[in-house]
Each structure stands twice: as structure tokens, then as C-alpha cells.
N, C-alpha and C positions, 0 to 999 in steps of 0.2 A: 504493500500500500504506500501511496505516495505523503509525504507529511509537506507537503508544499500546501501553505494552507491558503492560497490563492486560485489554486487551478480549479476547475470546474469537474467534479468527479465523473468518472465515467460507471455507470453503473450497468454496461452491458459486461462490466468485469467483474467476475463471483464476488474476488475480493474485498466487494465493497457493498457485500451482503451477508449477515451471518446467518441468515436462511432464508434461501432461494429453493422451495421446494419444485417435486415432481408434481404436478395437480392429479388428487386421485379422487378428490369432492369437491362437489357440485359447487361449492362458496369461498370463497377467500377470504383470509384475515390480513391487513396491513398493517403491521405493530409500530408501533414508535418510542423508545423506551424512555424511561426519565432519564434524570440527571445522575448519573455515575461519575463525573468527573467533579468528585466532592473534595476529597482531601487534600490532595496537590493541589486543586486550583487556590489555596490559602497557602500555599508556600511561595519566597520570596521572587519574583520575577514572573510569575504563573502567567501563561496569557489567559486571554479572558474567554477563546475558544480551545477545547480538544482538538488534536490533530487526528488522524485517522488511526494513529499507532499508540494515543493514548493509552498506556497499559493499566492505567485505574477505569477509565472506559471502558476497555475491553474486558478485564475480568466481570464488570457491573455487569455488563450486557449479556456472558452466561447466564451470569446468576440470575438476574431478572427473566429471563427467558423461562426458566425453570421455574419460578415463582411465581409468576402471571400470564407470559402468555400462552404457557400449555395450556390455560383455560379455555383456549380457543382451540385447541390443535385436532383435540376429538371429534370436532364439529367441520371444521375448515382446513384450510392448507394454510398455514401459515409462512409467511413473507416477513420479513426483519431486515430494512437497510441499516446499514453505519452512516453517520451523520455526526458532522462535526459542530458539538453539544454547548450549550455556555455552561461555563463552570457556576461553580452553587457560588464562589466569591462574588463574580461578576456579577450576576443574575439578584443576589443583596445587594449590589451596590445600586443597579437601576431599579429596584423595590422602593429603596428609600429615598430616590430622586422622582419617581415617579406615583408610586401605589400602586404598581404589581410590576409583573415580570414581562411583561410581552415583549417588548423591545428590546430584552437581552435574546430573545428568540425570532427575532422576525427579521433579520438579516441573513447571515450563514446557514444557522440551521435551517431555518425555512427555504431558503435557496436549496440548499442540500437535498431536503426531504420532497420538496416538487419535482428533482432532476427523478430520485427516484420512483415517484410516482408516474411521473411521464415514463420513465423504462418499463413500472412494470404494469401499466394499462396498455401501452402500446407493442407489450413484446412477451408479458407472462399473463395475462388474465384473461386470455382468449373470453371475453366478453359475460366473463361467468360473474353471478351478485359477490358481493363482498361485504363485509368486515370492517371499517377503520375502529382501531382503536389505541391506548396507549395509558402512558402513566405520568402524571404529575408534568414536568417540563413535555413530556411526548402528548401529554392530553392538550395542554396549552397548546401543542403544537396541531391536534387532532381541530380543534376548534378555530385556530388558524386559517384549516383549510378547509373549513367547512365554510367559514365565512365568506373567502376571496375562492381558492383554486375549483371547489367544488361547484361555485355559482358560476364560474368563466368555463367548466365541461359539464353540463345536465345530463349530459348523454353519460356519462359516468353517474354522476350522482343519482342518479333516476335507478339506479342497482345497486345501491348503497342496505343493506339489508338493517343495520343501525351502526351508530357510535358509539362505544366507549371512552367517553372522555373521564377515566377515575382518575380522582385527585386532585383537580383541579376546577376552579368556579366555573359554574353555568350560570350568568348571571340575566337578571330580568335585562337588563340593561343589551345586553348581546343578544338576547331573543329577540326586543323590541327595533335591534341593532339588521335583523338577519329573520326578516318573516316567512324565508321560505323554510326556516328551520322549527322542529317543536321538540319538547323536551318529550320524555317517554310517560306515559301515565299508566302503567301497570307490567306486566309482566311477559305478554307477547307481540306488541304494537312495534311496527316495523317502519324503516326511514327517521328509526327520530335518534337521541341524544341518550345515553344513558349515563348516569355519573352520581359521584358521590363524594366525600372527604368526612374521613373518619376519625370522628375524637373520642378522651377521656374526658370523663365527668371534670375532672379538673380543669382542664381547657374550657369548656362552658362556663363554670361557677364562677373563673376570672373574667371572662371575655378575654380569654390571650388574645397574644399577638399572632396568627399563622399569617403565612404570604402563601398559601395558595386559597385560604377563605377567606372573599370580597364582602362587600356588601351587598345584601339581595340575592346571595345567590340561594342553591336552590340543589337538593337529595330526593335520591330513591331510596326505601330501605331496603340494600341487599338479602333481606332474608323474606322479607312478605310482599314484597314488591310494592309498597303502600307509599303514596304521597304524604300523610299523615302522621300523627305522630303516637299510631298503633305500636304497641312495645312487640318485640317480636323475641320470645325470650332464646336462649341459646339450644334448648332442645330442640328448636325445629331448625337450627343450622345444621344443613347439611356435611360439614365437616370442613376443619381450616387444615391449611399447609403449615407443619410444624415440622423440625428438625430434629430424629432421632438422638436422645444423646449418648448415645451409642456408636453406632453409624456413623453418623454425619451425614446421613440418605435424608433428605425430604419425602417425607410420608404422612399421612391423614389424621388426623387426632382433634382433640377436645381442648380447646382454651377459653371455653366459656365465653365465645362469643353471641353475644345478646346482639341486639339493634333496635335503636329508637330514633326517629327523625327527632331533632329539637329545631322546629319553625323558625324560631327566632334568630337565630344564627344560621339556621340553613345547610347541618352539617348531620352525620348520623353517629349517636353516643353508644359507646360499648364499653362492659366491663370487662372483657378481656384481658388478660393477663398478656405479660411481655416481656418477654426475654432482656435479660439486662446487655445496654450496649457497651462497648468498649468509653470510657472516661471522656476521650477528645470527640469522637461520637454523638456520644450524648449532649455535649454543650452544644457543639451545633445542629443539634435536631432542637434539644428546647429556644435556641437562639431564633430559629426560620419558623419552626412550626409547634411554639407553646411548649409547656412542662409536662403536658399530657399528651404530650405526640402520638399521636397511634398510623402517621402517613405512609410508615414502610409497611405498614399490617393493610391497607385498602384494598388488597387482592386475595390476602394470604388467610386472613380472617374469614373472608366469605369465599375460601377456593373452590369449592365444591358447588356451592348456590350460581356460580358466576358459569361455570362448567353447564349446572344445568339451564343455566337460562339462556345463555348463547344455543344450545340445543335446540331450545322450544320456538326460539326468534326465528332461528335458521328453520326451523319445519314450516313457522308459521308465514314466510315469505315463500319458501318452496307450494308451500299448500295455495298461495294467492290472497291470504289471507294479510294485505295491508294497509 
């Protein structure tokens, strides 16, 4: 891979794919991963983009792979470009110049992630429905192009089966911003927006600080699929993605994830338990997103629910049912 972080990627080269499947179903997934270039881009001289050989990028985006977007993989083919990412420094620094992140994303990366998309509507998705979806900077980055690139190709968008933008705000503001788009109102409804950001009761009770929750914005509850602020307790979660401690295999278990919308902040509460982070870790997870962070858990918590719902969405576009 080339680290000229100038050049215009060519993404008829694998290399600048870390999954470019064989298509063996009927639907496609687009993944967009978040931010992995967390820790270096706070060391001294860091630039403010990953280059392609970023090696804290590059391990994040296994990992992420494996934690979120195998939820898709049972259902669709999943697709994953590399994309040259803003670092979590960069990305605070225009938060607090601005009131959110977009702008640390709508230059390179979003350049990046259209080059790919043009590759892979025009060369991999022989005209089959799809999938966008992503996480936190990847969701920022889903909603991006839902606003501008999706509205400049309807011929694309028009087989759009939904979005997953988790982690990131869906804000009244960006609906009213983008009328051809709607957010999801229950559990099978197809063409619209699906998303959430997930806190601890202690993040509500302060009102923290998070920077990926706006104002107005707006949750599904992963587990009952309710607009509302129906408590959905943890036995009827299908099962989260936890880490044998044993192993070190990620495999299905119980952490006691409940789900509650709370209206007022617009975000979905869980008592969930959490693995403790490494020291440096942790200060900046509670620095960007509150003392009761729960942002790396918004897939892993509801892995199973997310699994089955992509399922039921995909049937329910297959079936004509939109």
C-alpha cells in the first residue's frame, strides 16, 4: 500500500480492501469502520490523517471486523474499504472548534470512501440491494453519504435495503436537512436509517459530555425495536459479543444487557457491565464520550439482536415488502 497520503487510491487494487468478497447472496453490506487511529494520533508530531499503513488502523480494523461487522456477514456479502481515517486527536480538536466532528471527516476520508464506492457499485455489486453501514466516525461517514453521494446516484440509492449508522447522531436537524431520508420506526421497515448510541446511567444523570451525542438526536432500542422509552430488560437480549477469558476467542455470553431509550437525550441506557480498559484508554474514552462510556459496546452488546435484525430487513426487502 502506498502511504503517499496525497495520491488518489486506486481501489481496483485488493490492497486497499480488507474485504472484497466473492458474492454468494442476494444483498451487500458496505462497512465503514470507526476510528482506530486513537492512540498514536496523540503522540508528538501525529498527523491528523492515517496513512494506509497505519498499523494502529490496521490492527483496529480486524478487530472491528470481528466485533461488528460479522453482524452482517450471515445475511450479506460483506465489503470493507481502507480509508484514510482522522485521528480521535484531530477529530477533538475540530469538536471543540466546531460542535461535532464532521469536518474532521469530510475531506480525505470522505474522498477516500466515494473513490470506493464508485469501485464497488461500478465493478463489485452487479446491481444487487445493499447494506451501508458503519461505526461511530464510519457512521458519521454513512450519513455523509447519504446526505450528498446517495442523493447525486438514486439509481443506487433506490436498493439501498437500510442504514446502519450506530454511534453516531441522527439528528432532527439532518432529517429536516435531507427529506428524502427517514429514520426507521420499528423492526422490519426498509430504505431508512437505523442507529443508536449507547450509554451508562451515569452519563444521563450528568448530562456528560459525549461528541458523538448532538442535540435532538434520536435511538432505536436494539433489543425491542421501540421508539419509546419501553424498558427492554436483558433476558430478551439475544446474546452480546464477549471475550472468553480463557481463549481470547470472541464468543456469545451474558453481560446483562438491558435497553431503555431515554427521550430526553436521545440515546439508549444499559446496565451492562464492562470490561475494564487499559489506564490511558480509559481517560480518553471518558474525555470524548462521558465517564459512563459504553461507545465501544454499541454492537457488541446487542450482537446477536443486530444479527437478527439485518436478517428480517434483508427478507423483508427480498419479500417486496418496503
Amino acid at each position: 500500500m502506498t502511504t503517499n497520503t496525497y495520491s488518489k487510491p486506486d481501489y481496483s487494487n485488493k490492497a486497499y480492501w480488507y474485504k472484497m468478497p466473492e458474492a454468494t447472496k442476494a444483498v451487500d453490506t458496505f462497512y465503514v469502520y470507526a476510528t482506530e487511529y486513537i492512540l498514536s494520533s496523540f503522540d508528538d508530531g501525529a498527523p491528523d490523517y492515517a496513512s494506509f499503513d497505519n498499523e494502529e488502523m490496521l490492527q483496529g480494523v480486524v478487530v472491528e471486523y470481528e466485533g461488528h461487522a460479522t453482524t452482517f456477514a450471515d445475511a450479506t456479502n460483506v465489503f470493507v474499504p481502507y480509508y484514510r481515517q482522522s485521528g480521535l486527536r484531530y477529530a477533538g480538536e475540530i469538536y471543540k472548534k466546531t460542535g461535532n466532528v464532521d469536518a474532521a471527516f469530510s475531506g480525505m476520508p470522505y474522498d477516500d470512501v466515494t473513490a470506493a464506492l464508485d469501485y464497488y457499485f461500478e465493478n463489485c455489486n452487479g446491481g444487487r440491494p445493499f447494506i451501508i453501514a458503519g461505526h461511530s466516525q464510519g457512521s458519521s461517514m454513512v450519513l455523509l453519504l447519504l446526505g450528498k453521494y446517495f442523493k447525486e446516484h438514486p439509481d443506487y440509492y433506490k436498493r439501498m435495503v437500510a442504514a446502519y449508522a450506530i454511534g453516531y447522531s441522527v439528528t432532527d436537524e439532518y432529517l429536516a436537512a435531507n427529506p428524502h431520508l427517514k429514520f426507521t420506526t420499528g423492526e422490519t421497515d426498509t430504505g431508512v436509517i437505523v442507529a443508536w448510541n449507547t450509554e451508562g446511567p451515569k452519563n444521563v444523570e450528568t448530562n456528560a459530555h459525549n461528541v458523538v451525542v448532538l442535540p435532538n438526536t434520536r435511538s432505536i432500542n436494539p433489543i425491542n425495536w421501540k421508539l419509546d422509552e419501553t424498558y427492554a430488560p436483558a433476558s430478551e437480549n439475544l446474546g452480546s459479543l464477549i471475550q472468553n477469558e480463557e481463549t481470547g476467542e470472541a464468543v456469545i455470553g451474558d453481560v446483562g444487557a438491558d435497553a431503555q431509550i431515554n427521550l430526553a437525550r436521545g440515546v439508549v441506557v444499559t446496565n451492562a457491565t464492562v470490561a475494564p480498559m487499559p489506564e490511558e484508554a480509559a481517560k480518553i474514552a471518558a474525555d470524548f464520550f462521558g465517564p459512563d462510556a459504553r461507545h465501544d459496546n454499541d454492537y457488541t452488546f446487542f450482537y446477536n439482536n443486530i444479527k437478527d435484525n439485518v436478517a428480517k430487513r434483508v427478507a423483508a426487502y427480498l419479500n417486496g415488502n418496503k
